[in-house]
N, C-alpha and C positions, 0 to 999 in steps of 0.2 A: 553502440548506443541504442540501437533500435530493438534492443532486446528489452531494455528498462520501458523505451517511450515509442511510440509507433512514428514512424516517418511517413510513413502515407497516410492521410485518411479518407475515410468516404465521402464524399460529396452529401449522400442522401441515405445513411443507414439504415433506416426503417426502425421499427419498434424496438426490435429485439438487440440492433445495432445500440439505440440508445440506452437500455435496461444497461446492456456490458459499459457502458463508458459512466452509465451514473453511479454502477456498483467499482468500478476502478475508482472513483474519487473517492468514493466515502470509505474503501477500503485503505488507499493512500491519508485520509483522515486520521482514522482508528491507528496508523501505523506513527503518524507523527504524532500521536497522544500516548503512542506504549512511547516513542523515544524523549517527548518531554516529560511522562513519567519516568520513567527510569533517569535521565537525570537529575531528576529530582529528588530521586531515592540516593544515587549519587555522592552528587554534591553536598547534601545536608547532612551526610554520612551514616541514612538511614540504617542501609542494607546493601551495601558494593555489588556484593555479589548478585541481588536477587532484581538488582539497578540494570548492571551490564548485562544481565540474562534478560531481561523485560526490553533493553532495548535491539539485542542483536537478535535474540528471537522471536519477540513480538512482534517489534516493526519491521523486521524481515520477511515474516512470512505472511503479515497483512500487506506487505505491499505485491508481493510476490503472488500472494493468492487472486487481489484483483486485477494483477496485469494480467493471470493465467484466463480470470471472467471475459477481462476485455477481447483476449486475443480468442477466445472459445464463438463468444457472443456476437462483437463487431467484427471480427474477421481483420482487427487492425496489431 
């Protein structure tokens, strides 16, 4: 589990510490806005295809990308 979400954190990260955890959320944001878009495309039966792609790769690799910030930035 502590690969998704940091189990320790810093007490006192400093600047750069905070840049990595403010771009991790807004990253996790953009990632739950590709997977309630692609539900959306989904469910309504936009486009399935272009639905289940916007959500396993979209939100996949926006969350992935800002855990990769966090863990580069905060050291968490």
């Amino acid at each position: 589990m502590s690969f998704f979400w940091p189990t320790t954190l810093k007490s006192d990260p400093g600047g750069i510490g905070r840049l990595g955890r403010v771009l991790h959320w807004f990253f996790a944001l953009c990632a739950c806005a590709f997977v309630v878009g692609g539900a959306y495309y989904v469910l309504s039966g936009i486009d399935t295809q272009s639905g289940m792609a916007s959500i396993v790769f979209g939100g996949g690799s926006c969350l992935m990308f800002g855990r990769a910030l966090r863990y580069i930035l905060a050291g968490e």
